[in-house]
VOLO-79817 format. One record per residue: x, y, z of N, C-alpha, C in turn; residue in one letter. Coordinates in steps of 0.2 Angstrom, whole numbers, padded with zeros to 4 digits. Layout:
BEGIN
[[X; Y; Z]; [X; Y; Z]; [X; Y; Z]; a],
...
This chain:
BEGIN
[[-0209; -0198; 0064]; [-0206; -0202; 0069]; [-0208; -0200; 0076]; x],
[[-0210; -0205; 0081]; [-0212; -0204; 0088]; [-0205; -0205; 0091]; x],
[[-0207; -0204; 0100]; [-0204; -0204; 0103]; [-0195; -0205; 0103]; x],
[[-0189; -0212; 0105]; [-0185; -0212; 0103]; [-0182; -0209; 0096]; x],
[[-0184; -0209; 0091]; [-0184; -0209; 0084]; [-0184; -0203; 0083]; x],
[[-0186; -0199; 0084]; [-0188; -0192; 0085]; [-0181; -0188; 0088]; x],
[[-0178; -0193; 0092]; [-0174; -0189; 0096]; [-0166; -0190; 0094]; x],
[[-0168; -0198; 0092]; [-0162; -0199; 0088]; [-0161; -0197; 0082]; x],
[[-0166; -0193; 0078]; [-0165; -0191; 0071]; [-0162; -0184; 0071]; x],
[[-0165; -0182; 0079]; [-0162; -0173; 0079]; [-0155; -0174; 0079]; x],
[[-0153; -0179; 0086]; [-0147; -0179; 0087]; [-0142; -0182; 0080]; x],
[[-0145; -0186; 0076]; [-0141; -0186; 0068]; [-0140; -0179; 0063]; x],
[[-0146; -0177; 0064]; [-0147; -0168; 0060]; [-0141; -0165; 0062]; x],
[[-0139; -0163; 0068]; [-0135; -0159; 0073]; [-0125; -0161; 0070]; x],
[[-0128; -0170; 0071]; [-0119; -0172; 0067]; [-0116; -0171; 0061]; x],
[[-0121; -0173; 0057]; [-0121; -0171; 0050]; [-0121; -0164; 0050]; x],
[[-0124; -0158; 0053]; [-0124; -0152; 0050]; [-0115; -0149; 0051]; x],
[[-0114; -0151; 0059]; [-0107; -0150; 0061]; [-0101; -0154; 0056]; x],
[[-0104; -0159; 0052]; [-0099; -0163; 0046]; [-0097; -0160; 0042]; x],
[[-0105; -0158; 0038]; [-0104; -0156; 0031]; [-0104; -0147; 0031]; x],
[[-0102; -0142; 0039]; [-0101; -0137; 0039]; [-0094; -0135; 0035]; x],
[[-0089; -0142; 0037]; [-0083; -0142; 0033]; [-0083; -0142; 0028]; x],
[[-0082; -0137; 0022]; [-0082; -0137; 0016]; [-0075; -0143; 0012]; x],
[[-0073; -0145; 0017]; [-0067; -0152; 0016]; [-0070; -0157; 0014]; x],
[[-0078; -0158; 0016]; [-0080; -0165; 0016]; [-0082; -0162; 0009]; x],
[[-0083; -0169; 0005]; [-0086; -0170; 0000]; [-0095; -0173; -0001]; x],
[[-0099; -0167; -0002]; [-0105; -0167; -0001]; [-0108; -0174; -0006]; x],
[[-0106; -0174; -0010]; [-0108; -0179; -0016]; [-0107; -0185; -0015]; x],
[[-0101; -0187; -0012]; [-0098; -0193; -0012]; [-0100; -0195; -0006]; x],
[[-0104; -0191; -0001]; [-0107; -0193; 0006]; [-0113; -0195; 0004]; x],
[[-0118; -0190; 0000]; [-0122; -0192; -0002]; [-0123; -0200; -0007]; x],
[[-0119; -0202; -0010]; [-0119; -0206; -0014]; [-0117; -0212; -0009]; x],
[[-0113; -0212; -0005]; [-0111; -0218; 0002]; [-0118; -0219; 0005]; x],
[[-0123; -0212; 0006]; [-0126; -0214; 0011]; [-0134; -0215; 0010]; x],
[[-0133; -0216; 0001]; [-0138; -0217; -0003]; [-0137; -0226; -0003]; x],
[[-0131; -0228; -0002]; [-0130; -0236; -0002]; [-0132; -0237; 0002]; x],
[[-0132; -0236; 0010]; [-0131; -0238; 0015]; [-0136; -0238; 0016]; x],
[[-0143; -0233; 0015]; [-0149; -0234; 0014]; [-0152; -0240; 0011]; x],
[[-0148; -0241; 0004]; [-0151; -0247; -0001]; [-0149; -0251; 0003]; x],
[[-0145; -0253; 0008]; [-0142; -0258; 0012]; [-0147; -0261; 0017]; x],
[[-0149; -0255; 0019]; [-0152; -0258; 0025]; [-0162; -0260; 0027]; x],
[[-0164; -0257; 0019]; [-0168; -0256; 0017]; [-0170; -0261; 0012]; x],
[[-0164; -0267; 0011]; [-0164; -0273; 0007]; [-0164; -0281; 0014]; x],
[[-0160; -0277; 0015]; [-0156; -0281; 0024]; [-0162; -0282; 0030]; x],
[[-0168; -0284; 0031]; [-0172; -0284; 0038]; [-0169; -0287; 0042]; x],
[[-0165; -0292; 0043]; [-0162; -0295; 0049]; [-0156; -0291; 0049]; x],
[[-0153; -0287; 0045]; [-0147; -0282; 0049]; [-0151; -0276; 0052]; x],
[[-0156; -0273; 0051]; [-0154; -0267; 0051]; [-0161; -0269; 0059]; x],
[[-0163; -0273; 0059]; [-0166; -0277; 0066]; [-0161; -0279; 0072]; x],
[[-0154; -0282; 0069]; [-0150; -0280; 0075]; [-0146; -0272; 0076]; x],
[[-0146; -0269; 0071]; [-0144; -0262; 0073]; [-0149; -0259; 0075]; x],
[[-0154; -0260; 0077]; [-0158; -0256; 0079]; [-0161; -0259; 0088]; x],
[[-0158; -0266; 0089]; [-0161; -0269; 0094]; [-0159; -0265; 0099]; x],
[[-0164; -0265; 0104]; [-0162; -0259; 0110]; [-0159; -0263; 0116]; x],
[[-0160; -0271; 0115]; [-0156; -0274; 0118]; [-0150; -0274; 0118]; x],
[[-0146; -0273; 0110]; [-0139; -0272; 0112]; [-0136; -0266; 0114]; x],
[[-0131; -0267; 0116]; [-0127; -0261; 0117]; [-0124; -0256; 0110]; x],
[[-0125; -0250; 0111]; [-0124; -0246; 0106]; [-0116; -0247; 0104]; x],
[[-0111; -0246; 0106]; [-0106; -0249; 0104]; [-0104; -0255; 0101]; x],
[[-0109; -0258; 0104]; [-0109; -0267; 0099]; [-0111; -0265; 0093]; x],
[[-0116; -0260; 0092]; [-0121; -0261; 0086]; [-0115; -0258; 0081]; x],
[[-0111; -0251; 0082]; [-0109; -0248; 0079]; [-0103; -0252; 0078]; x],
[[-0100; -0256; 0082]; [-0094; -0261; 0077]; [-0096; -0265; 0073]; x],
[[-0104; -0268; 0072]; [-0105; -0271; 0068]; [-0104; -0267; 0063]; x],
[[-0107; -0261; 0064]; [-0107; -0259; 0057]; [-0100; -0256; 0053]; x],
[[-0096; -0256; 0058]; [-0089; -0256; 0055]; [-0087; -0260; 0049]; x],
[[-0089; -0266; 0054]; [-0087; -0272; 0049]; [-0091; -0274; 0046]; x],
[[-0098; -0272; 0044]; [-0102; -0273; 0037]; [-0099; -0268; 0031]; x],
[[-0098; -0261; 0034]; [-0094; -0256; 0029]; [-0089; -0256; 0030]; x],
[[-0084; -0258; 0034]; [-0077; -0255; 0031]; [-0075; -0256; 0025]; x],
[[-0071; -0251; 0021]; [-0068; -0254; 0017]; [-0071; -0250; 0009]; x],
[[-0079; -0251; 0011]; [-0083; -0249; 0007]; [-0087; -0243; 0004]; x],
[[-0084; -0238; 0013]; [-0088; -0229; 0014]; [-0084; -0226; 0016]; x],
[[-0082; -0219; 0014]; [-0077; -0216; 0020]; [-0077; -0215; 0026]; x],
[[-0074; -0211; 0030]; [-0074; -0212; 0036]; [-0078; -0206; 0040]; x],
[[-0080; -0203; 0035]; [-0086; -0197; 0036]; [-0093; -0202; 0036]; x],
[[-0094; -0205; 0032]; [-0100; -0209; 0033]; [-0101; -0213; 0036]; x],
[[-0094; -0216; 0037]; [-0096; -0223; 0041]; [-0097; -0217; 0051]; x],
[[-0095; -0214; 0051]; [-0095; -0211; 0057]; [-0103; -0208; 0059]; x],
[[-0106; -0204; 0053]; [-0113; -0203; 0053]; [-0116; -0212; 0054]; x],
[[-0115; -0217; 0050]; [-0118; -0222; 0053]; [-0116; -0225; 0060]; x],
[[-0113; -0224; 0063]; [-0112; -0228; 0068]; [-0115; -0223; 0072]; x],
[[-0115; -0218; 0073]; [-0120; -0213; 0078]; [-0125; -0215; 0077]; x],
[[-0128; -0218; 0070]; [-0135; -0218; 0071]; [-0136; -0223; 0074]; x],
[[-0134; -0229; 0072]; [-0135; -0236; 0077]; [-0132; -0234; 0084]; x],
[[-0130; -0231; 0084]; [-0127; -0229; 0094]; [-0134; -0228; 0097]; x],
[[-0139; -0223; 0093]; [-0148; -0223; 0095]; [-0151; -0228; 0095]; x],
[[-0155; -0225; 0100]; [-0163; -0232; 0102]; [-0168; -0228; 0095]; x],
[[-0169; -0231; 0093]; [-0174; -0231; 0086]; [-0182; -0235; 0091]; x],
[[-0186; -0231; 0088]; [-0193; -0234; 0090]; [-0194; -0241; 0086]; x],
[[-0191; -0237; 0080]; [-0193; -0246; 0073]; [-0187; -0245; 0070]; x],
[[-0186; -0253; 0067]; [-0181; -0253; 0062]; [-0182; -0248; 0056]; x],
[[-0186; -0249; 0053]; [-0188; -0243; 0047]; [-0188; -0235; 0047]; x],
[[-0186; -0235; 0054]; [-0185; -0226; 0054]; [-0176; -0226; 0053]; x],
[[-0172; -0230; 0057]; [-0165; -0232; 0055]; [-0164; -0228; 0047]; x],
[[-0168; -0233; 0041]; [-0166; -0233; 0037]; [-0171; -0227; 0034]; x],
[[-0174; -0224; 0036]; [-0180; -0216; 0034]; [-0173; -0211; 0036]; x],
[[-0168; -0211; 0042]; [-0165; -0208; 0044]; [-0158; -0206; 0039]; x],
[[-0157; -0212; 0037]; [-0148; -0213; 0034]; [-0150; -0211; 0027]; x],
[[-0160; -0211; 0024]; [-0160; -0208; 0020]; [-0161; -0202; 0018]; x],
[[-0163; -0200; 0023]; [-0165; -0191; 0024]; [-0157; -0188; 0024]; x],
[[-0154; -0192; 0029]; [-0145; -0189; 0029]; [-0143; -0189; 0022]; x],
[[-0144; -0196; 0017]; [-0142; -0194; 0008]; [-0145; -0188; 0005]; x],
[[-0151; -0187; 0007]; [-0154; -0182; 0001]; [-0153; -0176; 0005]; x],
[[-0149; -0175; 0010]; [-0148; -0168; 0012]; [-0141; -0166; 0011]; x],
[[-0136; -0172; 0009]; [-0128; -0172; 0009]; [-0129; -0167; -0001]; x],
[[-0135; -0171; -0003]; [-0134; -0169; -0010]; [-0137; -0161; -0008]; x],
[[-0140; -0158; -0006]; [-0144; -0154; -0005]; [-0139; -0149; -0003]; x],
[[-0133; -0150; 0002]; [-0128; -0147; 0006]; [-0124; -0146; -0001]; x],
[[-0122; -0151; -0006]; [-0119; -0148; -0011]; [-0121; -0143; -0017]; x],
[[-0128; -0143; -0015]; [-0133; -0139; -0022]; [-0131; -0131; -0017]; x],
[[-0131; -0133; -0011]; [-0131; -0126; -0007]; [-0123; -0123; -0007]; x],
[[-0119; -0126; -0008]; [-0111; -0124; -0008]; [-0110; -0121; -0016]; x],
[[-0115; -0126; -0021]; [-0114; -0124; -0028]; [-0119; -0117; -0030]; x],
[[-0123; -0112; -0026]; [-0126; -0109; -0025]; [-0133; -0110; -0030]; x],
[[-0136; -0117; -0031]; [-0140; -0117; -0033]; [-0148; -0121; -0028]; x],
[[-0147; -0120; -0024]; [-0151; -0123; -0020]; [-0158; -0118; -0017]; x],
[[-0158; -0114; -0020]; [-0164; -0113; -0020]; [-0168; -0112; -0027]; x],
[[-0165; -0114; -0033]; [-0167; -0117; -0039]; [-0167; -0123; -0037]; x],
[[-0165; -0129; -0035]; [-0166; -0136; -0031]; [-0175; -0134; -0030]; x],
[[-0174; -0131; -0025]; [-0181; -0130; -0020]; [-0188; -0132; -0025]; x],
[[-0189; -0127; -0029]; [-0191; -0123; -0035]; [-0193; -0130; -0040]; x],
[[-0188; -0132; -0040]; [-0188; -0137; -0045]; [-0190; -0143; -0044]; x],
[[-0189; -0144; -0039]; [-0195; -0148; -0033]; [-0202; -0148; -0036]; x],
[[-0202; -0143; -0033]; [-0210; -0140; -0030]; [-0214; -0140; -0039]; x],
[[-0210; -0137; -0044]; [-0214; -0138; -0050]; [-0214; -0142; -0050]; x],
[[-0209; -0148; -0051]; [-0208; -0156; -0054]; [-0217; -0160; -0053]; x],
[[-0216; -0157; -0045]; [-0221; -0162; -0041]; [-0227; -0161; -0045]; x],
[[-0229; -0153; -0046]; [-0237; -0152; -0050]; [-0236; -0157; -0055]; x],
[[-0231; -0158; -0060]; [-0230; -0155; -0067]; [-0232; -0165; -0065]; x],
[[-0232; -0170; -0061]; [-0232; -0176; -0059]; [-0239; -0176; -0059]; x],
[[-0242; -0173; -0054]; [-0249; -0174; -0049]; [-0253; -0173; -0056]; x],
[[-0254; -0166; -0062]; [-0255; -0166; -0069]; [-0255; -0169; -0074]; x],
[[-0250; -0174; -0074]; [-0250; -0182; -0078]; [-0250; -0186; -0076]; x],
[[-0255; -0190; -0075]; [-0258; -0199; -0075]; [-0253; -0202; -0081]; x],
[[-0251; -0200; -0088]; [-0247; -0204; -0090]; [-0239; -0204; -0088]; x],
[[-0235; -0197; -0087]; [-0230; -0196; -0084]; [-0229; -0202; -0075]; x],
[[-0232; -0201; -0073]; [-0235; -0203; -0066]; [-0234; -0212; -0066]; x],
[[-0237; -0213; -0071]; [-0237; -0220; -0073]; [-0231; -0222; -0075]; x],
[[-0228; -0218; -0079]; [-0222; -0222; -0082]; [-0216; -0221; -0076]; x],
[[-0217; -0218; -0071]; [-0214; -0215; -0068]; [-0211; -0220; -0062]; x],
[[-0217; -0223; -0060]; [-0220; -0228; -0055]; [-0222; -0235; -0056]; x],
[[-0221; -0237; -0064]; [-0222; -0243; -0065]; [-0217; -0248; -0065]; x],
[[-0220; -0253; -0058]; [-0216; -0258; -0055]; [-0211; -0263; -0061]; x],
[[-0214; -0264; -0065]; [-0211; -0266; -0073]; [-0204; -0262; -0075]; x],
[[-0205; -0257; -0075]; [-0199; -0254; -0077]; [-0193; -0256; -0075]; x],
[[-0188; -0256; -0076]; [-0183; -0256; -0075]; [-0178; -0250; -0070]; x],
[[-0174; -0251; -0067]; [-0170; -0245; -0064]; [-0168; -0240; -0066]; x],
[[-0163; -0241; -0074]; [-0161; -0238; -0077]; [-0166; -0234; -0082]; x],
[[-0170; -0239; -0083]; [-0176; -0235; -0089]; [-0179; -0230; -0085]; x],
[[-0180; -0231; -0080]; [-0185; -0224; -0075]; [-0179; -0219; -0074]; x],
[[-0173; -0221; -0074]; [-0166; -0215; -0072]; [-0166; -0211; -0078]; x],
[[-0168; -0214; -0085]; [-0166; -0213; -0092]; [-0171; -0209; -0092]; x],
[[-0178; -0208; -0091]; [-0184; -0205; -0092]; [-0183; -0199; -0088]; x],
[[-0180; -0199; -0082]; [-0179; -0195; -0078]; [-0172; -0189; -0082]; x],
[[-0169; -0193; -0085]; [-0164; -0188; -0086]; [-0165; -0185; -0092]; x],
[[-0170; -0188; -0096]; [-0172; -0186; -0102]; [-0178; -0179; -0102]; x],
[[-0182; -0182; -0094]; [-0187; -0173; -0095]; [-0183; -0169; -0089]; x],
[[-0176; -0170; -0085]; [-0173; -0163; -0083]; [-0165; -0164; -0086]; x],
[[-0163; -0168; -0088]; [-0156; -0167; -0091]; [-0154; -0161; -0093]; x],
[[-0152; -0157; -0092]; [-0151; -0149; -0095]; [-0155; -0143; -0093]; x],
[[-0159; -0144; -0091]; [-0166; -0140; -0089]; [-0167; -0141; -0081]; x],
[[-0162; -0145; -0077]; [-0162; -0143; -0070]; [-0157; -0142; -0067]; x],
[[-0156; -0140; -0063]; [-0150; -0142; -0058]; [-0149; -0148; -0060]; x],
[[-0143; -0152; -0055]; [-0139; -0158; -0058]; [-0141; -0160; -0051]; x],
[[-0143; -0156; -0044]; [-0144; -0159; -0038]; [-0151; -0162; -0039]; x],
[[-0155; -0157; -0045]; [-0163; -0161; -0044]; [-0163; -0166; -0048]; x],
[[-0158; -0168; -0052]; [-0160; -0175; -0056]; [-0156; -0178; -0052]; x],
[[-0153; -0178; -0047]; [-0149; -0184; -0044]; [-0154; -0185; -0038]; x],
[[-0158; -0181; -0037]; [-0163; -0181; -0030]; [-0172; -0187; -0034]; x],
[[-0173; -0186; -0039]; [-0178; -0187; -0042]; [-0175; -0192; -0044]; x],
[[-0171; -0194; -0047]; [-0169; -0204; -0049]; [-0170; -0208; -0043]; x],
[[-0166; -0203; -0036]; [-0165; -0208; -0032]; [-0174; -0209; -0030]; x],
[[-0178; -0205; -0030]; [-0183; -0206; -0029]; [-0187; -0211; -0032]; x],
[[-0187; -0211; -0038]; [-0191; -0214; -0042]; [-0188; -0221; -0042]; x],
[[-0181; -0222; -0043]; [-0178; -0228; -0041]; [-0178; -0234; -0038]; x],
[[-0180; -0228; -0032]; [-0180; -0233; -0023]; [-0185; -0230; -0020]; x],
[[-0191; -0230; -0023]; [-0197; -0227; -0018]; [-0200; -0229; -0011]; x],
[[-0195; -0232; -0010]; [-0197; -0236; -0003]; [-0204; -0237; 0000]; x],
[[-0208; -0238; -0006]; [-0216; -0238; -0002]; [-0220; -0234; -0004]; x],
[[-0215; -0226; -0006]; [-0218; -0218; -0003]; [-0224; -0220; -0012]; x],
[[-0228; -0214; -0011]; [-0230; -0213; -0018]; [-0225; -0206; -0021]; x],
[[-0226; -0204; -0028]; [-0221; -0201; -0031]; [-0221; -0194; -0027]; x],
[[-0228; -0193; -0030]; [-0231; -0186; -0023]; [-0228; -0185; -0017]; x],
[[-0229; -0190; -0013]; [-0227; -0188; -0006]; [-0217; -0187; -0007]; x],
[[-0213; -0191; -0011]; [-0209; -0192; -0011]; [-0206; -0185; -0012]; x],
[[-0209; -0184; -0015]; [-0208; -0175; -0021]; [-0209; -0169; -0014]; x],
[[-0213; -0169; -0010]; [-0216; -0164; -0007]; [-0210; -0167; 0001]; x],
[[-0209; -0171; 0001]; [-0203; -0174; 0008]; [-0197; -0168; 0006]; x],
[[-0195; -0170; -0001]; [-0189; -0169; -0004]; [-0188; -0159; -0005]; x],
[[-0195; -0158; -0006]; [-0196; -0151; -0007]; [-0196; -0148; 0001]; x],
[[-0198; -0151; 0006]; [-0198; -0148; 0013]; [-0192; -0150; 0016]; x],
[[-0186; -0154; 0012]; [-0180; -0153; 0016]; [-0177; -0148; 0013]; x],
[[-0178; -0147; 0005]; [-0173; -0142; 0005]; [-0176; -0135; 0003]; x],
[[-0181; -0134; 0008]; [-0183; -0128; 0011]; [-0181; -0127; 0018]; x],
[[-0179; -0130; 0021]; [-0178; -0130; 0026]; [-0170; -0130; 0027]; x],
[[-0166; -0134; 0023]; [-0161; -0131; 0021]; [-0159; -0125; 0019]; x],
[[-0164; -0123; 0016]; [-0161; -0113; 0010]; [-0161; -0111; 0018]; x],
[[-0166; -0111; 0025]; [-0169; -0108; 0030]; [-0163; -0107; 0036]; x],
[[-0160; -0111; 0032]; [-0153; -0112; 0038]; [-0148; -0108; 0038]; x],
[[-0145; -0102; 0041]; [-0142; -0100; 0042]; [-0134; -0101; 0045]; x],
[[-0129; -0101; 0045]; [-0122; -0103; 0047]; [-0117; -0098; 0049]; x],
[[-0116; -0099; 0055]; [-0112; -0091; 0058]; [-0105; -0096; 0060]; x],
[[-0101; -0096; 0059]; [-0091; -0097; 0059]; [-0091; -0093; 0066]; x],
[[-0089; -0094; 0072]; [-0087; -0089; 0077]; [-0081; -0090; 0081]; x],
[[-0076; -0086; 0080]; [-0071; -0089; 0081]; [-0068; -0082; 0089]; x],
[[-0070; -0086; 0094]; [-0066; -0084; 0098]; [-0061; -0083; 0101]; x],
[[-0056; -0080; 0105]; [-0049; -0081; 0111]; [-0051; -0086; 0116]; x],
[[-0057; -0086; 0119]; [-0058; -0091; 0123]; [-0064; -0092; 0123]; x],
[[-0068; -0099; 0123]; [-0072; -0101; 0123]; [-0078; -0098; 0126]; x],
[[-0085; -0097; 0125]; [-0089; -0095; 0124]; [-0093; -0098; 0130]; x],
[[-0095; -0093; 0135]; [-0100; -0096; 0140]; [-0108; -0098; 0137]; x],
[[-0111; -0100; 0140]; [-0117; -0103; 0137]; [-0121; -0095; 0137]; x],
[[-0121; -0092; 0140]; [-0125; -0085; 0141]; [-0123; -0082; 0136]; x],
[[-0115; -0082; 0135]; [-0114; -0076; 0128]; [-0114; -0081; 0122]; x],
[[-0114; -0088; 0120]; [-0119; -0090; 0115]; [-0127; -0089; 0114]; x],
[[-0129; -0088; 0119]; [-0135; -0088; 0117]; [-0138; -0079; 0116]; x],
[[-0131; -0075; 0119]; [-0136; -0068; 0117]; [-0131; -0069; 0108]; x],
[[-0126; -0071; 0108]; [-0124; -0069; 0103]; [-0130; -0073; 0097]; x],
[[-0132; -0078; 0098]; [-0136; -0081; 0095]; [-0145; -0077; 0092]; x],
[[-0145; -0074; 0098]; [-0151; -0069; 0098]; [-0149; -0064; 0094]; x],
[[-0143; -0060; 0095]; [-0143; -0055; 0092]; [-0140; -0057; 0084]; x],
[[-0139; -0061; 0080]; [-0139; -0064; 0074]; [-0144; -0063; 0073]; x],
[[-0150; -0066; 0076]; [-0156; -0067; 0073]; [-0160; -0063; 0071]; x],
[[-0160; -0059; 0074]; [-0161; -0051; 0074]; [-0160; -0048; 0068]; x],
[[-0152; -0050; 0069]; [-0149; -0045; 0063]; [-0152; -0048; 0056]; x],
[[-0153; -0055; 0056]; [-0151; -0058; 0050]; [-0162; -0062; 0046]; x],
[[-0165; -0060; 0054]; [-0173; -0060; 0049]; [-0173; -0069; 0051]; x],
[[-0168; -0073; 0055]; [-0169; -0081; 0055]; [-0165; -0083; 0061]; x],
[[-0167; -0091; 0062]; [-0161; -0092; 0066]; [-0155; -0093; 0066]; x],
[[-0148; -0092; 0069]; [-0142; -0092; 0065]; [-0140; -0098; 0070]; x],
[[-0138; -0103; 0065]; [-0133; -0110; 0069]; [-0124; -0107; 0069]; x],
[[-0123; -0107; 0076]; [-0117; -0107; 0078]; [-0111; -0112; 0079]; x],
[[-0108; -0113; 0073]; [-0099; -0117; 0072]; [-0094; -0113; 0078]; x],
[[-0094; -0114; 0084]; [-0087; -0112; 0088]; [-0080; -0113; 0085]; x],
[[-0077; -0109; 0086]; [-0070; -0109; 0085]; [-0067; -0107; 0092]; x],
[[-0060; -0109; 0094]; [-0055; -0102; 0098]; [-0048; -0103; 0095]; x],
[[-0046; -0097; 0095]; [-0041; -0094; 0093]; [-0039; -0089; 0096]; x],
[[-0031; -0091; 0100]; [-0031; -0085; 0104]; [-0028; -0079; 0102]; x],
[[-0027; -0081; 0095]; [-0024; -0072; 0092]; [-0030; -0067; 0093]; x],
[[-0036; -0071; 0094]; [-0042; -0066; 0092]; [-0044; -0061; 0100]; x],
[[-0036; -0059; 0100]; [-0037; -0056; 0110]; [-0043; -0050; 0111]; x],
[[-0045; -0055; 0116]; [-0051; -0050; 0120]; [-0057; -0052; 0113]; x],
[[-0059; -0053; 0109]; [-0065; -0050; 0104]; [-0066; -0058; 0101]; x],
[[-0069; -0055; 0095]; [-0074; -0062; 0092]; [-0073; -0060; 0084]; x],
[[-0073; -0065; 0081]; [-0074; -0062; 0072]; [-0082; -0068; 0072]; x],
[[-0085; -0065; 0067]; [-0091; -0070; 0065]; [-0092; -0071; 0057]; x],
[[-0091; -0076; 0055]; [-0092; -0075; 0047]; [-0098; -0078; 0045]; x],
[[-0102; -0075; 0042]; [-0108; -0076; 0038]; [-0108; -0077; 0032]; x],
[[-0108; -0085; 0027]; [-0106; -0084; 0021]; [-0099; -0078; 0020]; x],
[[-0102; -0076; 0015]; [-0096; -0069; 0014]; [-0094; -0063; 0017]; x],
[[-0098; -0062; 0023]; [-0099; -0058; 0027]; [-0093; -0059; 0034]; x],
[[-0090; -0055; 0035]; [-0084; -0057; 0041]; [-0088; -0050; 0046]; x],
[[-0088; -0051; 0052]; [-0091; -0046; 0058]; [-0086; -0048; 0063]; x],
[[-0082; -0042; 0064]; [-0077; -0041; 0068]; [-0076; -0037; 0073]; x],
[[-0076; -0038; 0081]; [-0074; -0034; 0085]; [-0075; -0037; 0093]; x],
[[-0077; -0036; 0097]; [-0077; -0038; 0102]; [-0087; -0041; 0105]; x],
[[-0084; -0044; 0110]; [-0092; -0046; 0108]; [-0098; -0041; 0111]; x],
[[-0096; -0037; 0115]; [-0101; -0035; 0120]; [-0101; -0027; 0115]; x],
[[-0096; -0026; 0111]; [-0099; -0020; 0106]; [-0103; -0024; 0102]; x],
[[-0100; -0032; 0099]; [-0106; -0032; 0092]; [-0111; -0032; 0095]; x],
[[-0114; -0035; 0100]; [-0120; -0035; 0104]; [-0125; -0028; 0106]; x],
[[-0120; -0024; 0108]; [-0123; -0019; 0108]; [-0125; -0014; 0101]; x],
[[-0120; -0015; 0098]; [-0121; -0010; 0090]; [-0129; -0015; 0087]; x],
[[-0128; -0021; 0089]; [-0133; -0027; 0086]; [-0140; -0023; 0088]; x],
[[-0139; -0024; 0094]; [-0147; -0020; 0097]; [-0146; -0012; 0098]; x],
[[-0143; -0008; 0096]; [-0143; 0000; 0093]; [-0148; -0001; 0084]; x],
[[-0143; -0007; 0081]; [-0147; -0008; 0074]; [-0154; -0008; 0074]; x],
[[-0155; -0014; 0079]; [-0162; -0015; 0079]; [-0167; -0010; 0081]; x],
[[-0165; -0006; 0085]; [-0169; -0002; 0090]; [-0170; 0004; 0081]; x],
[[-0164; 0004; 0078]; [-0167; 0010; 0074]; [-0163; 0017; 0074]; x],
C-alpha cells in the first residue's frame, strides 16, 4: 500500500490492537464477521467505491456502513469497519486487503490467547513448502472448478487434527477466497503476519495519574531493554495505585514506583 493507504492501514492496526487487547472481545467471532465483511466488499465494486470515495465525507461513508451491516456484525466489528471507511484509501481494493488482514489477524489474536500461535507461525511456513513441492496438491488446491466446500474439505482432510485449529481456519479462508493472490504468496502473507504478531509484546500499565509522554516513552524504553523487543503500552489509571505504577507482562506483574522501576531497569541492564 502507498501513500494514504499506508496510513490508514496503521491507523486500523493501532484500533484493532487496543480492541482485541481486551480479552472480553471474542477473537473468533471477530474474525468470522470480519471475514464476511471482506467477502462483501470484495463481491460489491460500486459499494466498497463509495466507501472509499474521497469525496465523501467520512462520516457519511461510516453510516452507510451502519446501515449496510447493522444488525448483521457486532459492535466491535462494525466499529473497526466504520474507522476504516472514516480513511482516505489510495484504492478501493486496499479497503478490502485491509478489513482482510484485520480477519486473519483476529484469528491469529485467538491462536495467541490459546497459546498456540507460534505453532500457527510454523505451520504456515511448512504448509507453504509442503504446496511449492506439489504441482498436484497446488492444483487441486487452486482449481477454479472446485467447489468451495470441496477445497475446505481437502483442506481439512490434510490438517484436520495435525494442525492447530487457527491454521485450518486461516488456510480454507485462503484457498476459498483467494482474491487474485497465488497460493504461495497467500501462505507467506499469512506466515509474516503471524510472525509479527508472536513479535509483539503487551505491557497492562496501570497508573494513579496519567502518564506524561516523556515517562511513557522512558518507561517504554526501558521494557524494551528488559524484555529483548518492543513493548506496546495499554494505559490504565487507578488512583489506589498512589504515587507508583503496576506493569503486567502476560503473567508477569512489575510493581513499584516508576522512577525506581526505571532505574532498577537500567542498574539490570548495565550488569
Amino acid at each position: 500500500m502507498n501513500g494514504a493507504s499506508r496510513e490508514a492501514l496503521a491507523a486500523a492496526r493501532e484500533r484493532f490492537d487496543a480492541l482485541t487487547d481486551n480479552t472480553a472481545v471474542e477473537a473468533t467471532k471477530l474474525a468470522d464477521e470480519l471475514a464476511a465483511v471482506t467477502a462483501l466488499l470484495d463481491r460489491e465494486v460500486s459499494l466498497r467505491r463509495v466507501l472509499t470515495d474521497p469525496a465523501q465525507p467520512g462520516e457519511a461513508k461510516a453510516e452507510l456502513a451502519a446501515r449496510v451491516l447493522g444488525g448483521q456484525v457486532g459492535g466491535e466489528t462494525l466499529d473497526l469497519i466504520s474507522g476504516l471507511v472514516r480513511s482516505r484509501w489510495s484504492g478501493s481494493r486496499d479497503l478490502v486487503d485491509a478489513s482482510e488482514e484485520l480477519a486473519n489477524a483476529a484469528d491469529l489474536v485467538a491462536a495467541e490467547r490459546a497459546g498456540t500461535l507460534d505453532d500457527v507461525e510454523d505451520e504456515l511456513f511448512r504448509f507453504g513448502r509442503i504446496v511449492s513441492s506439489s504441482s498436484e496438491l497446488r492444483g487441486a488446491l487452486t482449481d477454479r472448478r472446485a467447489s468451495v466446500s470441496a477445497k475446505a474439505g481437502l483442506v481439512g482432510e490434510l490438517l484436520g487434527g495435525r494442525a492447530a485449529r487457527v491454521t485450518e481456519r486461516l488456510v480454507i479462508r485462503l484457498v476459498t477466497h483467494p482474491r487474485g493472490r497465488s497460493l504461495e504468496a497467500g501462505l507467506d502473507e499469512l506466515s509474516k503476519l503471524a510472525a509479527a504478531r508472536r513479535d509483539r509484546t503487551v505491557a497492562v500499565v496501570t497508573s494513579a495519574v496519567p502518564l506524561s509522554d516523556r515517562q511513557k516513552q522512558r518507561l517504554g524504553e526501558a521494557l524494551a531493554k528488559l524484555y529483548g523487543r518492543n513493548v506496546h503500552l495499554n494505559l490504565d489509571v487507578d488512583p489506589e495505585v498512589v504515587g507508583g505504577i503496576a506493569v503486567r507482562i502476560g503473567d508477569e506483574v512489575i510493581n513499584g514506583t516508576i522512577a525506581d522501576r526505571l532505574d532498577e531497569a537500567t542498574r539490570r541492564m548495565a550488569g
